[in-house]
Backbone as CSV, one residue per row, in Angstrom:
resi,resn,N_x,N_y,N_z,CA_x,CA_y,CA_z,C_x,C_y,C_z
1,UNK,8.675,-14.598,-19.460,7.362,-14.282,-20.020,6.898,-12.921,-19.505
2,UNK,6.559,-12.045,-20.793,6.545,-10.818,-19.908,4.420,-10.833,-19.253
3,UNK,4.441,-9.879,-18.266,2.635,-10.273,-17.719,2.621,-8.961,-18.024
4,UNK,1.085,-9.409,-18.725,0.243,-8.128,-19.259,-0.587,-7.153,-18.094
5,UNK,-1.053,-6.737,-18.811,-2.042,-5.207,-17.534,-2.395,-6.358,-16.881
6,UNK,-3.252,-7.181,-17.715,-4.531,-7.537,-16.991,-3.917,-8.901,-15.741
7,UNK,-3.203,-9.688,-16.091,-2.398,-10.916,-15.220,-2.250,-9.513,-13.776
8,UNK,-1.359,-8.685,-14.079,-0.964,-7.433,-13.155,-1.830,-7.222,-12.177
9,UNK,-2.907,-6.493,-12.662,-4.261,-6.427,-12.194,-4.717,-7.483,-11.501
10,UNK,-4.730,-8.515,-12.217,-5.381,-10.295,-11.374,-4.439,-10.030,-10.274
11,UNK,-3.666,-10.258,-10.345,-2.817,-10.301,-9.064,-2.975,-9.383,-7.814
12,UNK,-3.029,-8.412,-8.393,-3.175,-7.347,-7.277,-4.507,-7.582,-6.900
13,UNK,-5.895,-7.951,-7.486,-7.222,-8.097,-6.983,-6.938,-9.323,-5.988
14,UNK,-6.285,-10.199,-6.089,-6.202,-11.507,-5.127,-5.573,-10.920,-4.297
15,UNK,-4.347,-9.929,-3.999,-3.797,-9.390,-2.639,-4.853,-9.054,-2.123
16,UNK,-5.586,-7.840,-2.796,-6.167,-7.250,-1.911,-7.420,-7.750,-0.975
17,UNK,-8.001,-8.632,-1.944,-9.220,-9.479,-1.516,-9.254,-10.404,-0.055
18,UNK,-7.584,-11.554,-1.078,-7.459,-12.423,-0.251,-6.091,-12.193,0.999
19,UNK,-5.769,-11.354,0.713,-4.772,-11.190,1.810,-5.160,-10.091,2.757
20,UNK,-5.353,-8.814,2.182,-5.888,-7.683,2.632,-7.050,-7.240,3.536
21,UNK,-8.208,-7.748,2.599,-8.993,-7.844,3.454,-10.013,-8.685,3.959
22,UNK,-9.569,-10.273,3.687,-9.853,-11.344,4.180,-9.253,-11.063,5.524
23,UNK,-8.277,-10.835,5.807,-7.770,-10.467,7.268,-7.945,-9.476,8.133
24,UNK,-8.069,-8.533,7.051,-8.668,-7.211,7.856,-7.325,-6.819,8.208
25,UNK,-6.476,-6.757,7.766,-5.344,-5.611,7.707,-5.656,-4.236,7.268
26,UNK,-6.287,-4.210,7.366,-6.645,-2.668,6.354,-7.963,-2.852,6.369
27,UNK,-8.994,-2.446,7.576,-10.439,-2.523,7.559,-11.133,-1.403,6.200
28,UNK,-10.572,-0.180,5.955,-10.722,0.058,5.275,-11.049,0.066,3.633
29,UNK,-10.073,-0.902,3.187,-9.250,-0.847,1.942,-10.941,-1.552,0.763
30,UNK,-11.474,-2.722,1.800,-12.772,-3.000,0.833,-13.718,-1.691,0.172
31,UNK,-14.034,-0.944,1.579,-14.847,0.348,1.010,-14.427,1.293,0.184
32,UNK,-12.703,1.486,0.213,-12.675,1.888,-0.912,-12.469,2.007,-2.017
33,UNK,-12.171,0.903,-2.528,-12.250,-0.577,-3.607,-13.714,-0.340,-3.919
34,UNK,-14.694,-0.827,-3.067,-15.976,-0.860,-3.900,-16.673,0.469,-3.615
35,UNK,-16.145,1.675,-3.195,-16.878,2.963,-3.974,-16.063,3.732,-4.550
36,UNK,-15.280,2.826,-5.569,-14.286,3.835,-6.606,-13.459,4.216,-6.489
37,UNK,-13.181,4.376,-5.191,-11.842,5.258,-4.760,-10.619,5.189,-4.649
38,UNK,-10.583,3.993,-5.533,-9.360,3.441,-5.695,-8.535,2.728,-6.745
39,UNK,-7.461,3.916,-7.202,-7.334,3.886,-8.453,-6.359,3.464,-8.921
40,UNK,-5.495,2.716,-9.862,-4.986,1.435,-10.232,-3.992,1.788,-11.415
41,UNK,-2.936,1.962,-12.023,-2.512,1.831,-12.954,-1.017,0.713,-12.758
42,UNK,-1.106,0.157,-14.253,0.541,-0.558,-14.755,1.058,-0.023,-15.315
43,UNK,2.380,0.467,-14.528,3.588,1.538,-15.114,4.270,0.097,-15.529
44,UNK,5.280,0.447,-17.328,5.855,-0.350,-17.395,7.726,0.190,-17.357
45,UNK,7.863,1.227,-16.702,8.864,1.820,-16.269,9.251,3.072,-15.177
46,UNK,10.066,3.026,-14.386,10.143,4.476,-13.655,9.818,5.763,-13.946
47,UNK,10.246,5.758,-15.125,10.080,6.797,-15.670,8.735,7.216,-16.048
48,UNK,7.746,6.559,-16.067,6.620,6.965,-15.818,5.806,7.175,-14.566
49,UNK,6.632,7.569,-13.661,5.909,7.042,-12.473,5.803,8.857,-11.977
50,UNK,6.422,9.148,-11.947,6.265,10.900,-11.651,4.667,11.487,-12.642
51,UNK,5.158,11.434,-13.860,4.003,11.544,-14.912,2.633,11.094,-14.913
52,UNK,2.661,9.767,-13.907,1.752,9.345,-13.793,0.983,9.992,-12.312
53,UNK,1.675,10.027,-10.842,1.375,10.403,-10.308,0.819,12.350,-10.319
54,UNK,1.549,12.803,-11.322,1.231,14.356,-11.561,-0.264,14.462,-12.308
55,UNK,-0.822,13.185,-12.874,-1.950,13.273,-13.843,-2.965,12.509,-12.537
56,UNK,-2.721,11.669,-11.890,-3.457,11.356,-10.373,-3.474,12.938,-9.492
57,UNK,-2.811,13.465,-9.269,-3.160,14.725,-8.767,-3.738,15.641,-9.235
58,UNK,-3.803,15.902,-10.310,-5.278,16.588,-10.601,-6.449,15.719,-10.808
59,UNK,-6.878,14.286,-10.108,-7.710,14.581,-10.129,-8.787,14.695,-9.090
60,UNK,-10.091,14.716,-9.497,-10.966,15.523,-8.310,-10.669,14.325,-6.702
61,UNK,-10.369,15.374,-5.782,-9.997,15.029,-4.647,-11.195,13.453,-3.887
62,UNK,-12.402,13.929,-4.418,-13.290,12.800,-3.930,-13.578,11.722,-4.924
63,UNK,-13.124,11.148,-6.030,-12.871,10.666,-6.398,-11.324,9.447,-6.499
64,UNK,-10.315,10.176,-5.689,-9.112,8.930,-5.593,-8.668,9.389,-4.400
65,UNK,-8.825,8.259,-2.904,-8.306,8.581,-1.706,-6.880,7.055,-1.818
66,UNK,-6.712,6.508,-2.532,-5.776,5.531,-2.436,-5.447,5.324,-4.034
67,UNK,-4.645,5.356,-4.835,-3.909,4.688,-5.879,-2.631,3.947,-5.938
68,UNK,-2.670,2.740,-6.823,-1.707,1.778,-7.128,-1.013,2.028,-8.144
69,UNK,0.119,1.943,-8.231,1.282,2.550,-9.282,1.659,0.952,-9.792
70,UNK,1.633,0.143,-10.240,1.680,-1.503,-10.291,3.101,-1.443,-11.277
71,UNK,4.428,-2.517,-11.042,5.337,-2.364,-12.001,5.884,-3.587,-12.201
72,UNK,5.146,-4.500,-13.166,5.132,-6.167,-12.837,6.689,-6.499,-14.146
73,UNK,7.218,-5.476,-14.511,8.632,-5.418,-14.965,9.856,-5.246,-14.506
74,UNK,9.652,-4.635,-12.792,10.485,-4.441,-12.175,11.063,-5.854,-11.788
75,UNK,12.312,-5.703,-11.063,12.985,-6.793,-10.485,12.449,-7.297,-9.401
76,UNK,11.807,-8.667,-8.864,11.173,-8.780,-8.081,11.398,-10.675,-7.248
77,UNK,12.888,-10.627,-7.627,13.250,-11.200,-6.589,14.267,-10.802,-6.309
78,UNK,14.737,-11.330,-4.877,15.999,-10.831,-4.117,15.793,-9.774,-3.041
79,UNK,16.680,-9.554,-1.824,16.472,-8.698,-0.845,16.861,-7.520,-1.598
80,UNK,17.918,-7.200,-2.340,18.421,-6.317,-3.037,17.763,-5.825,-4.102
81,UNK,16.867,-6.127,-4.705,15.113,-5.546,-5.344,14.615,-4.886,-4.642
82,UNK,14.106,-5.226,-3.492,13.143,-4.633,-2.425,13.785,-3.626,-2.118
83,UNK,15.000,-3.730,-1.749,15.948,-2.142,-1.147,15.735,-1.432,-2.301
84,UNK,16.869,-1.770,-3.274,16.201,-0.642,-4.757,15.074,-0.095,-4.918
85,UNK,13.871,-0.894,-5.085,12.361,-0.336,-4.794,11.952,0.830,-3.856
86,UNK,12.783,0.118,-2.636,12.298,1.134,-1.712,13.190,2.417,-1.667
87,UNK,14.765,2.580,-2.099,15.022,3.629,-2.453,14.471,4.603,-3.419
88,UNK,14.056,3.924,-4.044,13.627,4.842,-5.386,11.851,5.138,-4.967
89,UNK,11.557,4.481,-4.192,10.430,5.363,-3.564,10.751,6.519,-3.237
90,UNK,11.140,6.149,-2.055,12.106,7.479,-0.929,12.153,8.626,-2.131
91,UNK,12.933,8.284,-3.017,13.539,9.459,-3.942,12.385,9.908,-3.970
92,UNK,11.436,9.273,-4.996,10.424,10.161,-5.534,9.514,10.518,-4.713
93,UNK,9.147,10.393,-3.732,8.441,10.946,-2.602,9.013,12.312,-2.318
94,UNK,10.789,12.537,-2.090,11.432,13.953,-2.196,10.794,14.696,-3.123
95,UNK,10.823,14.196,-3.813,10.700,15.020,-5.511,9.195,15.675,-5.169
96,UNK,8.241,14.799,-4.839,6.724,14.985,-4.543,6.519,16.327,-3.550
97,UNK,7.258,15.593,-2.473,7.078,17.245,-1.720,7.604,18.024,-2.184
98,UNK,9.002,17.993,-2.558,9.539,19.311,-2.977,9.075,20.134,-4.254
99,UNK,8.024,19.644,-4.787,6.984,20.363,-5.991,6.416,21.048,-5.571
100,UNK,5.700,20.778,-4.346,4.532,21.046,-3.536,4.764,22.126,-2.530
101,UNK,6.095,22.468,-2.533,6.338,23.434,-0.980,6.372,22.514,-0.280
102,UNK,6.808,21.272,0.397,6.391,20.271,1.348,4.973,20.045,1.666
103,UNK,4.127,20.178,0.741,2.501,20.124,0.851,1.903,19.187,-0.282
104,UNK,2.810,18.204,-0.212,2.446,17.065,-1.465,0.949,16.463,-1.260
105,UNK,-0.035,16.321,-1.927,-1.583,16.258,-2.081,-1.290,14.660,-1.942
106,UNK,-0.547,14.114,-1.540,0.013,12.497,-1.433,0.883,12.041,-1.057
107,UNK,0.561,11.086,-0.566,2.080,10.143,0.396,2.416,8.694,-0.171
108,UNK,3.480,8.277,-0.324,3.775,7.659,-1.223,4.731,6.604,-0.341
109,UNK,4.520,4.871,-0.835,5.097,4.267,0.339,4.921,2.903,-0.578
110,UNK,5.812,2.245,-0.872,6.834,1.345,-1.603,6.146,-0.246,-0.997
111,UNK,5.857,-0.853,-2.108,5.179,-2.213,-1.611,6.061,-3.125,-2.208
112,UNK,6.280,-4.332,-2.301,7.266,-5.117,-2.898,7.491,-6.854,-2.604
113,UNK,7.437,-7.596,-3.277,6.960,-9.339,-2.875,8.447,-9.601,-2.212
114,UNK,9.436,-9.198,-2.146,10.633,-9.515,-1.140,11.079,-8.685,-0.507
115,UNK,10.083,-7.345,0.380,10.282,-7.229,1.592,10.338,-8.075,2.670
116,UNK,11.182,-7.915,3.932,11.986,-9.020,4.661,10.101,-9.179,5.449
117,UNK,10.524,-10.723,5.812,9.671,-11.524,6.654,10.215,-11.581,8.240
118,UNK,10.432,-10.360,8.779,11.032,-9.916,9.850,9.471,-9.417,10.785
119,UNK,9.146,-10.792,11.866,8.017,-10.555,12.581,8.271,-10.684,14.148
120,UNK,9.663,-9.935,14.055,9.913,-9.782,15.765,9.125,-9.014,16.277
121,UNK,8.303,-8.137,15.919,7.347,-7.318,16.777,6.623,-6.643,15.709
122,UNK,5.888,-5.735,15.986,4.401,-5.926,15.078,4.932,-4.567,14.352
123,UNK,6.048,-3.761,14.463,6.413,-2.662,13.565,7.280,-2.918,12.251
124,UNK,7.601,-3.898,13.095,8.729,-4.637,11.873,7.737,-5.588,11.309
125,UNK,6.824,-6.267,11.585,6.044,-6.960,10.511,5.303,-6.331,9.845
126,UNK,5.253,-4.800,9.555,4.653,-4.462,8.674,5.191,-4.476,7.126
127,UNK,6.332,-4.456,7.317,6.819,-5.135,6.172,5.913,-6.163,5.122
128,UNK,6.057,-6.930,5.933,5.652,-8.558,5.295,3.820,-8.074,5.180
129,UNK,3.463,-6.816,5.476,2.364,-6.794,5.381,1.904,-6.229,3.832
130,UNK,2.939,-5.728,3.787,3.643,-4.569,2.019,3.973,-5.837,1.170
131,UNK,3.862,-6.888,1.253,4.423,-7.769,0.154,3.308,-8.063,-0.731
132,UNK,3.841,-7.211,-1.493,2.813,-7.033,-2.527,2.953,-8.264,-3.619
133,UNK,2.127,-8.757,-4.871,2.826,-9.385,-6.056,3.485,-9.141,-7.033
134,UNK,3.591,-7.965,-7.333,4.374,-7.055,-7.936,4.892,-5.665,-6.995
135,UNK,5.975,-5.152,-7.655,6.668,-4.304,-7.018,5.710,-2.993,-7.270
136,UNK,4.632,-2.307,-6.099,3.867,-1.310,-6.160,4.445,0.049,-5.394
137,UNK,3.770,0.907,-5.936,3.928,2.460,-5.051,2.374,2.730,-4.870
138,UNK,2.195,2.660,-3.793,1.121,3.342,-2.470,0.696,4.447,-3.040
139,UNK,-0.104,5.347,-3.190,-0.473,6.318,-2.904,-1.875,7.174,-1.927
140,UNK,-1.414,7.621,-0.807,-2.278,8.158,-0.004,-2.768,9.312,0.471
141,UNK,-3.929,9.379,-0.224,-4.325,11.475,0.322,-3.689,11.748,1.318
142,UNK,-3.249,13.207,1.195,-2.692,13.718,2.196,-3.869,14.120,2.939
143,UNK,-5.018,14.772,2.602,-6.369,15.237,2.922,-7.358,14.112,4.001
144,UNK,-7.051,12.766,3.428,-7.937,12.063,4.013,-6.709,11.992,5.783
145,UNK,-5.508,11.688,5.796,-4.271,11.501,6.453,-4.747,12.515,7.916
146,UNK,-5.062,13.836,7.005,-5.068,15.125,7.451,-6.939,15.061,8.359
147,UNK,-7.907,14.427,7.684,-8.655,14.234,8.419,-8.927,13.382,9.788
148,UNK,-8.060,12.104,9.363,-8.019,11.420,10.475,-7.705,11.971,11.704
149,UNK,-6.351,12.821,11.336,-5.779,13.554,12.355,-5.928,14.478,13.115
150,UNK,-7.129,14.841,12.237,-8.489,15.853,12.910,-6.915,17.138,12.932
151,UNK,-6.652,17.177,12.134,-5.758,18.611,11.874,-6.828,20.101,12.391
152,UNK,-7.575,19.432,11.702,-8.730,21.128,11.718,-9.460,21.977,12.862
153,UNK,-8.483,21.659,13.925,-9.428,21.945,15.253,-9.045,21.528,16.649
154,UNK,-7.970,20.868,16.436,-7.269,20.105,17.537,-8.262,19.804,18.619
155,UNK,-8.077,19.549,19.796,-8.207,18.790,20.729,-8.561,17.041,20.550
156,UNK,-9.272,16.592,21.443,-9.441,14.793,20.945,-10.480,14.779,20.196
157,UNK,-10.903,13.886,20.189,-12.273,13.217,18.881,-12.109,11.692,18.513
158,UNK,-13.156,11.202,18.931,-13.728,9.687,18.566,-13.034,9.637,16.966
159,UNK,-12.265,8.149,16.991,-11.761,7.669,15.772,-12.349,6.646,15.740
160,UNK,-13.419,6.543,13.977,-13.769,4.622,13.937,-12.470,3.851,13.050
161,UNK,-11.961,3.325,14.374,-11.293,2.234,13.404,-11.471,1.356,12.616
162,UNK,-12.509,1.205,12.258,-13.286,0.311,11.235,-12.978,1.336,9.942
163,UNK,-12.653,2.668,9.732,-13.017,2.980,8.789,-11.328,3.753,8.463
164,UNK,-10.335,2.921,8.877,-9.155,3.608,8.942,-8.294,2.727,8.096
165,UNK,-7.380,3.333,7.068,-6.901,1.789,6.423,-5.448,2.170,7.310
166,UNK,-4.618,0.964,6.866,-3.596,0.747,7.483,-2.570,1.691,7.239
167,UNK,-2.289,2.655,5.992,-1.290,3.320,5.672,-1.883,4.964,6.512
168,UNK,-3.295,5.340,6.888,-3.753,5.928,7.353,-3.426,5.938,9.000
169,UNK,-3.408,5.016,9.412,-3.224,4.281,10.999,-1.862,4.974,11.375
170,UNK,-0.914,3.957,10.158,0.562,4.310,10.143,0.959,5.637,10.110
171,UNK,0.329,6.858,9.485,0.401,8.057,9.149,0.324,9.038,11.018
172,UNK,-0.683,8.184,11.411,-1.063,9.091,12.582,-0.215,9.393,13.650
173,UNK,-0.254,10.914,14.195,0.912,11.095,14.770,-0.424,11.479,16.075
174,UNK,-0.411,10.313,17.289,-1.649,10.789,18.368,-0.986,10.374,19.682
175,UNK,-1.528,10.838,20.988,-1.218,10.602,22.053,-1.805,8.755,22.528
176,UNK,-2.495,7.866,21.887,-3.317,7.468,21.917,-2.893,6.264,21.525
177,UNK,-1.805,7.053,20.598,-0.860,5.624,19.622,-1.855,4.607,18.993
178,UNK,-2.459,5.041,17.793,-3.513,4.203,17.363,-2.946,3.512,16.696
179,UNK,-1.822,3.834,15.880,-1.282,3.321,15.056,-0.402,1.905,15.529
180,UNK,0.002,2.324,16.907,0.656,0.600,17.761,-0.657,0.252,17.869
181,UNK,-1.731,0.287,18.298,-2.994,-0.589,18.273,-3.402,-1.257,17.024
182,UNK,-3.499,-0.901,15.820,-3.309,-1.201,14.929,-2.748,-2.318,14.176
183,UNK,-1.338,-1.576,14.770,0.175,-2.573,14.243,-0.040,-3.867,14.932
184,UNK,-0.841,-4.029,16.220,-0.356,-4.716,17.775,-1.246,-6.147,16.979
185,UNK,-2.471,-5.380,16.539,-4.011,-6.131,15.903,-3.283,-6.787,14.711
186,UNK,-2.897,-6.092,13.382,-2.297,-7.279,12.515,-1.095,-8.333,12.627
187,UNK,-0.180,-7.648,14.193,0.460,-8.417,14.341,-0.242,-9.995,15.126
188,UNK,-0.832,-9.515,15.663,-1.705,-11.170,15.982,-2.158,-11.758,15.206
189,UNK,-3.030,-11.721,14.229,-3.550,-11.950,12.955,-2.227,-12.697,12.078
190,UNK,-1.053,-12.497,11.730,-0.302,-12.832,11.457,0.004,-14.087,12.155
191,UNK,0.346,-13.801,13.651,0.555,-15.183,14.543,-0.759,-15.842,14.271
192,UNK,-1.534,-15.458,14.508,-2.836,-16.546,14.384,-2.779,-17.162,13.246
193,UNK,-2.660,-16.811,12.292,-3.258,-16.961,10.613,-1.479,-18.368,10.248
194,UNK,-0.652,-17.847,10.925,0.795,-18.485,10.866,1.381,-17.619,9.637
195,UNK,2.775,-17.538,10.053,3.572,-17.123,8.688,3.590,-17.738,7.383
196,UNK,4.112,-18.968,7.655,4.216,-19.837,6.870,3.292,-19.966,5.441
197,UNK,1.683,-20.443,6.186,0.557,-20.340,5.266,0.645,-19.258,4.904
198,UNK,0.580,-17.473,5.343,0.793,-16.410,4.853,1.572,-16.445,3.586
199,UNK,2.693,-16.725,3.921,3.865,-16.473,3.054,3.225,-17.757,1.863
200,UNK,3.189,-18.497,1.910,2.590,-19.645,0.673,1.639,-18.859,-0.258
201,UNK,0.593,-18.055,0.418,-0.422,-17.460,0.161,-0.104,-16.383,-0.639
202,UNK,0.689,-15.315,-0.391,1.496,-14.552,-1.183,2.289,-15.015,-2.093
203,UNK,3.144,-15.857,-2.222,3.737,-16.467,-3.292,2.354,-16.868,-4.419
204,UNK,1.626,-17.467,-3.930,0.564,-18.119,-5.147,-0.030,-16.960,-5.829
205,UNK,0.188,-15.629,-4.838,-0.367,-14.391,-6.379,0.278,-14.316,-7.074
206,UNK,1.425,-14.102,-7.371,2.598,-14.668,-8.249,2.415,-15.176,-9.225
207,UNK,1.853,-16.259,-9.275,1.802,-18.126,-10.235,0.173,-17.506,-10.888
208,UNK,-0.612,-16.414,-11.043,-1.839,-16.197,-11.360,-1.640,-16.369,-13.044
209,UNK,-0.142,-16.168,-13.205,0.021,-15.680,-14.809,-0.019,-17.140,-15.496
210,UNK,-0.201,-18.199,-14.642,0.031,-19.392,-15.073,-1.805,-19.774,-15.389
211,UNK,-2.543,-19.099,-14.932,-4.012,-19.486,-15.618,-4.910,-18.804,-16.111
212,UNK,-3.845,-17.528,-16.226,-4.583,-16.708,-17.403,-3.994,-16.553,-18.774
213,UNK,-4.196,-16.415,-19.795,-3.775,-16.675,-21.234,-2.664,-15.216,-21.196
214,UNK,-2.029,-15.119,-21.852,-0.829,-14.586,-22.036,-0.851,-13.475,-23.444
């Protein structure tokens, strides 16, 4: 049965809500969900996915700090999906910088419902944190990345982690290692919350196409 935009969409609103930031994996990700800033399309092939991201880059910078590339046609079971996925990220992420001079206006990072459930330590469970319901591509200002990092001035500076999403965290290159603080925080959350129920919980975005009309 093939799933339309909108099943696509359902799905991805229940990740983000109920997985995302019911847990607070991404303290961020609500605010910028509910002030617009976060922008959404269903590619129904690769080949639109360059095209699509080149028409996301022009547009106005304060208007999209996060977009979803959604591809509910892709292959999306098997470990060998998820690798494919994530190669063909990789690729097009090359492609991205190398347009750009290595100054790509975005960072780009491969989500997928059978990335491994590998929670030996909280770097490797970020994985299972990417298990998306459909096979997605990330997209993250380089600008906002670049602010966190307080690029503009070096020395230290107060970070609110309340206002940092997780692919932002992950991005940061600090003495301070915010990003293992971070990782350290959803990895408990995970133990607390249990895998198990997690993983049930993610599967049921999946089954959404079963109660919406077709």
């Amino acid at each position: 049965m093939t799933t339309t935009d909108e099943q696509a969409l359902a799905r991805s609103d229940r990740y983000l809500r109920e997985f995302v930031e019911a847990l607070r994996l991404c303290p961020y990700a609500r605010s910028c969900r509910e002030s617009g800033r976060l922008h959404r399309r269903v590619l129904r092939s690769r080949d639109d996915a360059l095209p699509a991201i080149q028409q996301i880059e022009t547009l106005p910078e304060q208007a999209v700090e996060v977009a979803l590339l959604i591809f509910p046609d892709e292959p999306a079971s098997g470990e060998q999906s998820a690798r494919d996925f994530v190669s063909f990220c990789a690729g097009l992420r090359e492609r991205m910088f190398a347009a750009h001079a290595g100054d790509a206006p975005f960072y780009c990072v491969a989500f997928h419902p059978e990335l491994p459930r590998d929670l030996l330590d909280a770097h490797r469970a970020v994985q299972f944190i990417r298990r998306s319901p459909d096979p997605t591509l990330q997209l993250v200002r380089a600008s906002v990345l670049r602010a966190v990092r307080g690029d503009n001035g070096g020395g230290s500076r107060y970070l609110d982690t309340a206002k940092l999403s997780l692919e932002e965290a992950m991005a940061l290159v600090s003495p301070l290692s915010l990003a293992d603080r971070i990782s350290e925080t959803n990895f408990a959350t995970l133990q607390r919350e249990g895998p198990d129920r997690l993983e049930a919980l993610l599967a049921s975005f999946r089954r959404i196409d079963e109660q919406m009309p077709s």
